[in-house]
C-alpha angles and dihedrals in degrees: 000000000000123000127247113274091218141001126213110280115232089029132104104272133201128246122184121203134176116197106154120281113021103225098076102036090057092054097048087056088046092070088053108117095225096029095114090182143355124190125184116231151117127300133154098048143114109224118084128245090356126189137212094268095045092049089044090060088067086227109101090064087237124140109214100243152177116233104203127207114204147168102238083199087068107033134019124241081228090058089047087051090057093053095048083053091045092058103054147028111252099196095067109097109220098335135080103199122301084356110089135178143077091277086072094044111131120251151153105222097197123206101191135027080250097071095030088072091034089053087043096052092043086057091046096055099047087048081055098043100082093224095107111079085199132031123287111253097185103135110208112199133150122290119265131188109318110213121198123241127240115277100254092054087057110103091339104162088053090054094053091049086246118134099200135352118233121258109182 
């Protein structure tokens, strides 16, 4: 599925990342000033209306992910790139940490053209920036079907009274 070509200007629009488990990256979108809403799921796959246990078996094709809402009048799809690069570590090829698989690959799932360059020069820029011992291994690639996650994967650090999981 191809992505939009635009989205409404002056509306909440919609961002997709993938940065290795879900739980911390939402969180971390959460505490954007401008983010209205974030929702873990499933997004980049081919089989339809998955579920945790289906996108843990790697073979779904699905990243775990954070589809972000914001007000692009409050916040810039570029700052919401770099926190996408700050939470994660970009060089690790389908894995964050303890968690593997192709289900915690890292990724910028784009929705417009717009963000499709934006997401192409941020990467650039970090490639250039000399702060990655090893290549930068983030796909972009257009925005599919997102699927929601199952409830008690929404906010669950919060629920829990955690501020951030370990990835280390």
């Amino acid at each position: 599925m191809e992505a939009n070509i635009t989205q409404p200007v002056g509306t909440r629009q919609k961002a997709a990342f993938g940065a290795g488990c879900f739980w911390g990256v939402e969180t971390a979108f959460r505490q954007v000033k401008g983010v209205t809403d974030a929702a873990v799921g499933y997004l980049g796959g081919s089989m339809p209306n998955p579920t945790y246990r289906d996108v843990c078996t790697g073979r779904t094709g699905h990243a775990e992910v954070v589809e972000v809402e914001y007000d692009p009048t409050q916040v810039a799809y570029e700052e919401l790139l770099n926190v996408f690069w700050d939470n994660h570590d970009p060089t690790q090829l389908n894995r964050q940490g303890p968690d593997t698989g192709t289900q915690y690959r890292s990724a910028i799932f784009y929705h417009t053209e717009e963000q499709r360059r934006a997401a192409e020069e941020s990467k650039r820029q970090r490639e250039q920036s000399g702060r990655y011992k090893r290549p930068i291994v983030t796909e972009i690639t257009p925005a599919s079907m997102f699927y929601r996650a199952e409830e008690y994967h929404q906010q669950y650090l919060a629920k829990r009274g955690l501020a951030s999981c370990h990835v280390g």
